[in-house]
N, C-alpha and C positions, 0 to 999 in steps of 0.2 A: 595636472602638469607635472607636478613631481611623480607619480604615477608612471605618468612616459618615458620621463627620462628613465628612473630605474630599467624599468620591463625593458629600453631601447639598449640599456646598458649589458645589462644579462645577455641578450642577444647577440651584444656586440661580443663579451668577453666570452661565453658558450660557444660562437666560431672559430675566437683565436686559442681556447684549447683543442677544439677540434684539428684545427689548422697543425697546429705543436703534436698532436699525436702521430696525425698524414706524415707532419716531416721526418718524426722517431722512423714510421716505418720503412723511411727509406734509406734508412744506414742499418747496413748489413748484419747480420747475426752469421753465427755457424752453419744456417741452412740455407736453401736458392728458398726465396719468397719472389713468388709473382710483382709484390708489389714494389720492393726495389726497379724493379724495369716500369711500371706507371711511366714515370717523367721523364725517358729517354726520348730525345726526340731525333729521329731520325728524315735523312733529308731523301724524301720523295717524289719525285720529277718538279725538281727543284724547289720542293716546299718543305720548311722542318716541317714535321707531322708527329706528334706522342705515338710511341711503341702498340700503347695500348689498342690503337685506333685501326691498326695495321695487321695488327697480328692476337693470338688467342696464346696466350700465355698460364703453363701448367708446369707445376712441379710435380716430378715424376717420382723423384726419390728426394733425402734430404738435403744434397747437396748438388741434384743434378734438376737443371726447368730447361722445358722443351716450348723452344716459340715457333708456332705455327702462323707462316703470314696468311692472311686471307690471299692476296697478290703473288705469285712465286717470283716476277721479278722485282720485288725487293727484298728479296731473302741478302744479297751482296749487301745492300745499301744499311739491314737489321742487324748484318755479323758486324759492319765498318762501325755505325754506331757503338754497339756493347762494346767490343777493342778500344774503341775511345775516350769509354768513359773512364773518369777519373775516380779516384778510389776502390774502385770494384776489384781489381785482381781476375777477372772473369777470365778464360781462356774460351770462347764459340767455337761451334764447329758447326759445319755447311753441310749438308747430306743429299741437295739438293729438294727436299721438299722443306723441311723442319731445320731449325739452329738448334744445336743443342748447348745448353750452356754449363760447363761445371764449376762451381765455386770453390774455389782453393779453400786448402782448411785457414783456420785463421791463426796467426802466434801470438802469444802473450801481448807484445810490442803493439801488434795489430791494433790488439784487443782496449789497447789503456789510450790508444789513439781515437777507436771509434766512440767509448766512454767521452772525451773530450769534446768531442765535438756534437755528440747528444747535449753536455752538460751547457755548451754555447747555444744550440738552439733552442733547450729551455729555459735560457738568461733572458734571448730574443725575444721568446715567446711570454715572458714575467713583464719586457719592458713593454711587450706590446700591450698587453692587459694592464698595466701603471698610466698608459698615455692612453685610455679609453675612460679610466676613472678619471684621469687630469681631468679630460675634457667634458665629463658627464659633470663633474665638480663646478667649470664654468659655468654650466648651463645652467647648477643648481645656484649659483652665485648671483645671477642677473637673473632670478626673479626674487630676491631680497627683500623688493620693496611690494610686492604682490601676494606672499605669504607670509605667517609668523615665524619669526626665529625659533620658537619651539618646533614648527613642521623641519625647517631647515637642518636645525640638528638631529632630529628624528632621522632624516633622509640624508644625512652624512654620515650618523652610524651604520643605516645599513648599506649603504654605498661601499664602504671601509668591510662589511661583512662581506659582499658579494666578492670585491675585490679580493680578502684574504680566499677567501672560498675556492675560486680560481686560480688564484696562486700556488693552491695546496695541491688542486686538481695537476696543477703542471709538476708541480714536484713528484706525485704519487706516479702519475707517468713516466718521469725520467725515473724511478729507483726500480720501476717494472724493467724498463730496458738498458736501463745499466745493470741489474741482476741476468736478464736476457744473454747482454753482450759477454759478462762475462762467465758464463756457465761453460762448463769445457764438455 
């Protein structure tokens, strides 16, 4: 029993730093990355629909991605979205087959803002792993009376292992992409 929970817990905290990496890579660096456009979701014969799903997404150079829709008429509906999005600075351009997108350089100012708001999504991503352990901690809690307290402590040290383990994991991630963000 204490067995499952751990191994259910690892599992659970090994997704939410996968999760916390996914979201690093969608706040911008100096160069067009594919994967900033993933989560746009663009609205297609009245459905939002992800970017991804629509079109073939490639970086050409480092600060210019060329989105190819599989559909050419949603090329209008792929340029309205990128325009839209918030924080991007993107400027598209419509060629009639392809958008091309070029990413402004980034400034200083930019740069200590996009830090910021990395540094918020791996606080997210630490409380999200803290309230995984809470509740693996319950679980080891209510069977008290079904193991010994010696297992219990056993499987609260390494409960507190996995947990820091993951914690460190999200930090080494955020000083990758805060070194990323701010390399000129």
């Amino acid at each position: 029993m204490i067995a499952e929970t751990l191994a259910d817990t690892k599992t659970r905290m090994d997704r939410a730093v996968e999760a916390a990496k996914e979201d690093f890579s969608t706040v911008r660096t100096g160069r067009a990355n594919p994967q900033l456009f993933q989560k746009i979701m663009v609205e297609y014969y009245g459905t939002p629909t992800p970017l991804a799903q629509l079109a073939s997404l490639n970086a050409l150079e480092a600060r210019t991605l060329v989105i190819t829709p599989y559909d050419k008429s949603a090329l209008k509906a792929i340029e309205q979205a990128i325009r839209d999005m918030p924080n991007l600075g993107a400027n598209p351009s419509n060629d009639g087959n392809v958008v091309r997108v070029t990413m402004p350089e980034l400034t200083a100012d930019r740069r200590k803002e996009y830090v910021k708001l990395v540094k918020s999504k791996a606080e997210d991503a630490k409380v999200h792993v803290r309230g995984i352990r809470r509740k693996s901690k319950d679980e080891l809690d209510a069977l008290k009376g079904e193991v010994s307290d010696d297992d219990l402590a056993r499987a609260e040290k390494e409960l507190d292992a996995v947990t820091k383990t993951h914690v460190d994991l999200i930090d080494e991630a955020l000083k990758r992409k805060e070194a990323e963000l701010l390399e000129v």
